[in-house]
DRENMARGU-142540 format. One record per atom (N, C-alpha, C): x, y, z; residue in one letter. Coordinates in pm, whole numbers, plus 50000, padded with zeros to 5 digits. Layout:
! residues N
XYZA...
This chain:
! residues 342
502954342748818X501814335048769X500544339848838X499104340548757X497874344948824X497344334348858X496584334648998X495704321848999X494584312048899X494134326948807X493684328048701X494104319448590X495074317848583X496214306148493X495974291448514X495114286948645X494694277848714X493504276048700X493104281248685X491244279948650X490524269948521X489644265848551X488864256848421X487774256348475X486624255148429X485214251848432X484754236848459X484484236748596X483874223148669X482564225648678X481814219848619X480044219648647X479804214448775X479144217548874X478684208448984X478444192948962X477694192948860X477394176348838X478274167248817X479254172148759X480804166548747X481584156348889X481174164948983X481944163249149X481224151949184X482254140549209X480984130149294X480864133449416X479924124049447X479454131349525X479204120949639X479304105349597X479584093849666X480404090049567X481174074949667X482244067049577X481274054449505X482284050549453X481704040349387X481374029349475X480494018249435X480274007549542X481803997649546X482153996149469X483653990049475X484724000149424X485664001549546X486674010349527X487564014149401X487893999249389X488803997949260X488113998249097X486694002249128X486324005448976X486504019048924X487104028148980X487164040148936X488024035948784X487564053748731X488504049148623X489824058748604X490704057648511X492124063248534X492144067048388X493124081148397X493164087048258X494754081848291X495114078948175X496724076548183X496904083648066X498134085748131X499294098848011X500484093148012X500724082747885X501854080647890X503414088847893X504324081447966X505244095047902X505744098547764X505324092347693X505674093847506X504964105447498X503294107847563X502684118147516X501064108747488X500294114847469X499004108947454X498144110247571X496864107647531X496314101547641X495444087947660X495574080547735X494234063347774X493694064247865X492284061947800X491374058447924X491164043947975X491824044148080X491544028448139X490844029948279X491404010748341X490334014848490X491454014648604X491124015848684X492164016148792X492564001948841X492333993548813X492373980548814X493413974248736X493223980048661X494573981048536X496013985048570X496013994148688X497233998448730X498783986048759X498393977248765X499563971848777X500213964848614X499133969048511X499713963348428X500423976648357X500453991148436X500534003948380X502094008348391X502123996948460X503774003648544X504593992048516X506213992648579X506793980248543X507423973648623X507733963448588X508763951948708X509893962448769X509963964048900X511103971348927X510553986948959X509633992248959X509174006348983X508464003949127X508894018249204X508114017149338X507034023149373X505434021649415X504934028549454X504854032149604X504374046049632X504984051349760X503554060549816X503194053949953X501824061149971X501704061750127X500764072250155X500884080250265X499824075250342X499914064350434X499254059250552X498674064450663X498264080550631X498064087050780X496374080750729X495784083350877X494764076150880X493814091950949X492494094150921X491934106450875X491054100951023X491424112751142X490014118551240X488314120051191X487574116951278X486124117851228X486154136651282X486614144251195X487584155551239X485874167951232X485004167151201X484314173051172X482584173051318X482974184151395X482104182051556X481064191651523X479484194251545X478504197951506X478274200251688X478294214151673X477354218951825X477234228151874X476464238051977X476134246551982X476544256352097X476354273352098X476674282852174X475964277852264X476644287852393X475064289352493X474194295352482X473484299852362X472604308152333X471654295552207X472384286152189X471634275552089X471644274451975X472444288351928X473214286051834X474554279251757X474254272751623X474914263451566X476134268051529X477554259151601X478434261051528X479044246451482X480154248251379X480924236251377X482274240251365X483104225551390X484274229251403X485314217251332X485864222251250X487084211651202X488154209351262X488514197051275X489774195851402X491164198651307X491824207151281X493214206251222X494244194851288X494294199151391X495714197351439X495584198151609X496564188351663X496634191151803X497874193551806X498124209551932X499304212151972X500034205852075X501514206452073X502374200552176X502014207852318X501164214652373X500524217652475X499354213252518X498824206652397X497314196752481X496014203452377X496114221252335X495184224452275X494944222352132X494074220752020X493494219351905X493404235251841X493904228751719X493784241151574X492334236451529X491814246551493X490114239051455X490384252651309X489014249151266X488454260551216X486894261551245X486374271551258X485024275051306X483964280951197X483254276651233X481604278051104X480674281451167X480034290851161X480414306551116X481894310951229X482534314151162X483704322351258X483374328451367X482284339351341X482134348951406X481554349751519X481034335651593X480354329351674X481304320851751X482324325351719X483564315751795X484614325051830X483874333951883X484854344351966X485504337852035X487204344552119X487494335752252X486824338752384X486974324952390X486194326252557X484834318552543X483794314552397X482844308652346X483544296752378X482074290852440X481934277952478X481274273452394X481854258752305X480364252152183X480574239452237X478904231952308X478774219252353X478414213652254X479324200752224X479204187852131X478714177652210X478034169052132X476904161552227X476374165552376X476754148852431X476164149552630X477214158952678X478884150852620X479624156352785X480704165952700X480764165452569X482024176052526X481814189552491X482794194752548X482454212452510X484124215252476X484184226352407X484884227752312X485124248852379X486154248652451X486474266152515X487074269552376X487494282852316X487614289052203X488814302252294X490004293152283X491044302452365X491894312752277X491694313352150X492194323752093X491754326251917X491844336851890X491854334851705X493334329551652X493324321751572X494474316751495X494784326051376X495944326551356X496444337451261X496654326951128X496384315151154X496704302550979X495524302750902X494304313650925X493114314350874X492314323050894X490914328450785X490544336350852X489974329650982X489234315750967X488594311951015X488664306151145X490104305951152X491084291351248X491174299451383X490554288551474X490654293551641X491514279351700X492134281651796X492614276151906X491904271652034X491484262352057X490304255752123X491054241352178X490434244652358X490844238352436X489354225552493X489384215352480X488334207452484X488814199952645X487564196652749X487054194952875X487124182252894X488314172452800X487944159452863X489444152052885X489734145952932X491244143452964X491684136352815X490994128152761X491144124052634X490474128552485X491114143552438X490054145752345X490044138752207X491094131052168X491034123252052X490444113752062X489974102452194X489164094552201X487314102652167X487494115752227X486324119252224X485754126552126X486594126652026X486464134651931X486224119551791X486684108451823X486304100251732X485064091351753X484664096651869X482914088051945X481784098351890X482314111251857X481194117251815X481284130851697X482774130651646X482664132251488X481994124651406X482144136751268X481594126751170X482834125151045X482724122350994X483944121850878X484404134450767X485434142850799X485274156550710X485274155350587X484144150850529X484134154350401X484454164250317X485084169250203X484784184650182X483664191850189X483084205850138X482074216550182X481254210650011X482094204349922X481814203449751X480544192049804X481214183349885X480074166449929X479034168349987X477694168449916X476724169650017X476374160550058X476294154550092X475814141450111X476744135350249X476014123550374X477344122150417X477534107350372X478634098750406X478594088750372X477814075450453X477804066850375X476824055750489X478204048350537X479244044350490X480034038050531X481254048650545X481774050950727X482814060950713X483704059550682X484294043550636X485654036550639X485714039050447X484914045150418X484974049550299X485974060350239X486284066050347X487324081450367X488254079250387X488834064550424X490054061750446X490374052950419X491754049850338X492484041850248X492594025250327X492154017150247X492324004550328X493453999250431X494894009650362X495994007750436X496754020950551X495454024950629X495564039250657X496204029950819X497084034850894X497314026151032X498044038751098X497814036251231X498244048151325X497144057051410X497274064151456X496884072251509X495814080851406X494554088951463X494154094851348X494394109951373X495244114251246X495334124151302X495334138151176X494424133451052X494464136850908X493244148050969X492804158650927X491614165750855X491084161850742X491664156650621X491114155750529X491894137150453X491494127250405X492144119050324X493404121850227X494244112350231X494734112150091X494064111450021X492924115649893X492274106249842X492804097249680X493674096549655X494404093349571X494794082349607X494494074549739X494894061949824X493214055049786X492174061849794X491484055549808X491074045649735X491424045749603X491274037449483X491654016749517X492464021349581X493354009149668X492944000949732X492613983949690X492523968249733X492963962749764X493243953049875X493993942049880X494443938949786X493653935749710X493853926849552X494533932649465X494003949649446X495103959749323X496793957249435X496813957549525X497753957249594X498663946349568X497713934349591X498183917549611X499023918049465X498013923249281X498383920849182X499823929349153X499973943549244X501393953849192X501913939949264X502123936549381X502923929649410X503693916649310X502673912749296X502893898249169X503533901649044X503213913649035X504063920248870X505433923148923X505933926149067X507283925849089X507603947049090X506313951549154X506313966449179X506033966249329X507163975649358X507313974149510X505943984549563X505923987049695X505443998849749X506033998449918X505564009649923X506124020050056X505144028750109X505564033450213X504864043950285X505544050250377X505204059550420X505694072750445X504144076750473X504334090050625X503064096050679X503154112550634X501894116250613X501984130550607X500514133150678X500394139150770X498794144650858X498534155050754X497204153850688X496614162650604X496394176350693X496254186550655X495764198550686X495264206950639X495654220750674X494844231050580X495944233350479X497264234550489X497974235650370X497594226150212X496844216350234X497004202850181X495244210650048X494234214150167X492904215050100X492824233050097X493564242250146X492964256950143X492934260350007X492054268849959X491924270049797X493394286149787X493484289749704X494494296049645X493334311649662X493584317949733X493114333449691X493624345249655X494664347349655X495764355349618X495604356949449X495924366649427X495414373649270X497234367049220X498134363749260X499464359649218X499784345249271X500074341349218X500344316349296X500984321249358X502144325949327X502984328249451X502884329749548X501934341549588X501364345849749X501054341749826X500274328149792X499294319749816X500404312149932X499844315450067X500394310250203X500324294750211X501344287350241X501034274650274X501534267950368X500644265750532X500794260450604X501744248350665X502064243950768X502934234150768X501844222050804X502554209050791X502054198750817X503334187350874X502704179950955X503534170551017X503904158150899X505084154750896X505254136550833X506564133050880X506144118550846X507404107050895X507594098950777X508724099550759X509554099350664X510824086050660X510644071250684X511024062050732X512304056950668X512804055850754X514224050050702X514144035250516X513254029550587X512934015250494X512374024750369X511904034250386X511174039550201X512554045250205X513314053550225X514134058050164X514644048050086X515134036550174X516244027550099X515734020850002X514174018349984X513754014649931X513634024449799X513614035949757X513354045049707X514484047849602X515814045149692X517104046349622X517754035749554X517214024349569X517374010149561X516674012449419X515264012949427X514294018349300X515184022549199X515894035449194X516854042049137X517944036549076X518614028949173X519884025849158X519704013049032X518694004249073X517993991148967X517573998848843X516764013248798X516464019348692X514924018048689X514564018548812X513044016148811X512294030348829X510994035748877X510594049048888X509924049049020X509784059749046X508664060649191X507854068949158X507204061249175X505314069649178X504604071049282X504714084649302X504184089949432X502424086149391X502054081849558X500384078149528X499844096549571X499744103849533X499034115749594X499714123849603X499334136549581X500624150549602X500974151949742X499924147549871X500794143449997X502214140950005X502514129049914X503874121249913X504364129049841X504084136649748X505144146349617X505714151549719X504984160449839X505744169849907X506334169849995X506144151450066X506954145650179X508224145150046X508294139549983X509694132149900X510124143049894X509604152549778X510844166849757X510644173149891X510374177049976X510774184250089X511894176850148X511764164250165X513214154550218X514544151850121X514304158050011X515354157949892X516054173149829X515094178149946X515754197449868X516804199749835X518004189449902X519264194849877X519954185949741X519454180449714X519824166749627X519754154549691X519704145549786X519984140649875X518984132849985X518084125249949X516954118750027X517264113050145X516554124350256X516654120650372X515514115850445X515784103450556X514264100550608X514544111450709X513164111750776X513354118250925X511684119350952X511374127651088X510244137151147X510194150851106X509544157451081X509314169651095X507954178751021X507914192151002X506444194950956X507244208450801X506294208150693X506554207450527X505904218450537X505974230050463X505034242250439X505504240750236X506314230350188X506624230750064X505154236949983X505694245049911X504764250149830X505474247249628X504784237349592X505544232949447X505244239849353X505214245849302X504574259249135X505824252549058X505434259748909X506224254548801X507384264848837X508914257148825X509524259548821X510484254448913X510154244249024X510234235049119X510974226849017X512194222449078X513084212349004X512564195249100X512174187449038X511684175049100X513114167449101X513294160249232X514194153449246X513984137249314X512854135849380X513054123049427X511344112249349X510754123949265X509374114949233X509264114849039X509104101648996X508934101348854X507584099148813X506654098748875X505354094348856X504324098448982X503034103848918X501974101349005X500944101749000X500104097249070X498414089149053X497694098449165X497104102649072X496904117049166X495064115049126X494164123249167X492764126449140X492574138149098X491324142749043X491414154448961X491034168849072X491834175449042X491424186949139X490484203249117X490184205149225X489954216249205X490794227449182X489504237049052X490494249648998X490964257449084X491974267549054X492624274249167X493484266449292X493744255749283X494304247849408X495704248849381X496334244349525X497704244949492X498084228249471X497224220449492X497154205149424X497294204649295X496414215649213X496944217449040X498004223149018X498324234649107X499754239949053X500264230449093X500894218349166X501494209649171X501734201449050X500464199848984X500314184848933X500934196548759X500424209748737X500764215248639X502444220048631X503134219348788X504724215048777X505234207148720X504594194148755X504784181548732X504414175948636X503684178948523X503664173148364X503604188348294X503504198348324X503684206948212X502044214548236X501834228448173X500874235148161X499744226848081X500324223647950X499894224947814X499094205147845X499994198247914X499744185747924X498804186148069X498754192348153X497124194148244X496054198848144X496294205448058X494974212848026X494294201847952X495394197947847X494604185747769X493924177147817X494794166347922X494184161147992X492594163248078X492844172248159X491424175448217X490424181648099X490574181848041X489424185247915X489184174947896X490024165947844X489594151847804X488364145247926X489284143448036X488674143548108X486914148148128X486814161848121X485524167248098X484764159548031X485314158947867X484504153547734X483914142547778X484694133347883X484494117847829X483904111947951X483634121448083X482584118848199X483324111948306X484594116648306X485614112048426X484824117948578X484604112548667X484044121948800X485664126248864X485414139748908X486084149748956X486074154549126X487334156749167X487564156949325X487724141449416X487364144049531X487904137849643X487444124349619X485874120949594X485264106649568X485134105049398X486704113049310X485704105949173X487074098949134X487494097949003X488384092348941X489844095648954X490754092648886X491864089648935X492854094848801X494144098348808X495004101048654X496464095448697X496754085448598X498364083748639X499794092548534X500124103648589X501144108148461X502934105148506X503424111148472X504764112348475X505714128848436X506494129248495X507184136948515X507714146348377X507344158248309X507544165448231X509314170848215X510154159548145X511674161848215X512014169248071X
């Protein structure tokens, strides 16, 4: 497959660019599984699904991962926090790269500085960077800002905007689920009352999750690992789903790739560990019947996902539709619920 096969025409103006003032007004393209397509609102979701179906969503809760500061020469760099290693040091990526040689020191605010102990081989961009304070996740959430993508210009006025009302834990995401974000007490309170379960399960966003696809073949296209936890209670809950004749609808391709990575063999297992799953068509789905996903960018491996998962012919329609009818597109716009192309 060419990456090329992935491609469609997004106008800039398309991308929001803030969320809406109330979360739950986005709106939702639904694709039934008969075939078709409805435009409804996301609010609507619990009347979309049925008594007995589970939804299943990924609670990692997103770092203010994004540090603004400078060489000793006063020049500007920045740095995205990936990941912290089981040795104490941080996966970053660096802006401009080339200013983040090792051994470059970049001071963030009064007291943090940020040493640049090696180039990382998971990017061009990605260095290994050792930060000067005994606690750098405390200090890294006093004076980040929220990583928006590079598409958002804008930053937000409210940061709790980036993260899902039910985000708990540690923060330890680069980027949102944003397919969570749609999500209320109330849309919550109402799945509940219709008698639709939900769950959760963690996956720490990374660069596998947002790197765009560059490789002239999908295939090639490298994909990083990422950490998740994988809880005993969703499994059973998951199989229980099954066993009653109900569906699971993964909230976000996060969870697509926690579930089938824990089901590769036939066989849903909880546990710890870190996913480099890479899904293209031809991926046999085994533990997800549904998902409420947001619209992505071309070339991503979020679309080859979502174009596994209902079919070529049934993405294209859709996101056209989409186009025609003024759906907003990416991280802060609208929302699509489909089902599984069996």
């Amino acid at each position: 497959m060419r990456s090329t096969d992935f491609d469609y025409p997004l106008p800039e103006e398309r991308i929001a660019q803030e969320p809406l003032a109330e979360r739950d007004a986005s709106r939702l393209l639904y694709l039934p599984p008969d075939g078709g397509l409805e435009d409804r609102w996301f609010r609507e979701l619990p009347a979309l699904l049925r008594q007995g179906d589970l939804l299943v969503a990924n609670e990692t809760r997103v770092r203010r991962a994004r540090l603004s500061g400078t060489d000793a020469t006063g020049r500007e760099i920045e740095l995205l926090v990936l990941t912290r290693e089981p040795g104490g040091d941080y996966q970053c990526l660096a802006r401009p790269a080339r200013l983040a040689a090792p051994g470059a020191v970049i001071h963030i605010g009064t007291d943090l500085q940020a040493t640049v102990v090696a180039v990382s081989a998971m990017h061009r961009g990605g260095r290994t960077v050792r930060f000067n304070v005994p606690d750098p996740d405390g200090a890294i959430e006093l004076v980040g800002i929220a990583p928006l993508p590079p598409y958002i210009h804008t930053q937000l006025q409210d940061p709790e905007r980036y993260q899902t009302t039910y985000a708990t834990g540690d923060a330890d995401s680069a980027a949102a689920p944003t397919a969570g974000l749609h999500f209320t007490a109330a849309v919550i309170d109402g799945l509940r009352a219709a008698g639709i379960g939900w769950a959760t399960l963690r996956l720490d966003v990374g660069l596998a999750t947002f790197a765009p696809i560059r490789t002239e073949r999908v295939e090639d296209h490298p994909m990083h690992e990422e950490r998740y936890v994988l809880p005993d209670a969703t499994v059973t809950a998951i199989e229980q789903t099954h066993r009653d004749g109900g569906r699971v609808v993964a909230v976000g391709t996060t969870v697509v790739r926690v579930l089938e990575t824990c089901a590769s063999d036939g066989e849903l297992r909880s546990g710890t560990g870190a996913t480099s799953l890479y899904i293209h068509p031809g991926h046999r789905f085994r533990a997800v019947d549904g998902l409420l996903t947001n619209f992505h960018q071309p070339r991503s491996s979020l679309l080859v996902l979502l174009a596994a998962f209902v079919g070529d012919e049934r993405w294209r329609t859709a996101y056209a539709h989409a186009l025609d009818t003024g759906y907003r597109f990416l991280s802060l716009g609208d929302c699509m619920l489909c089902w599984h192309a069996r």
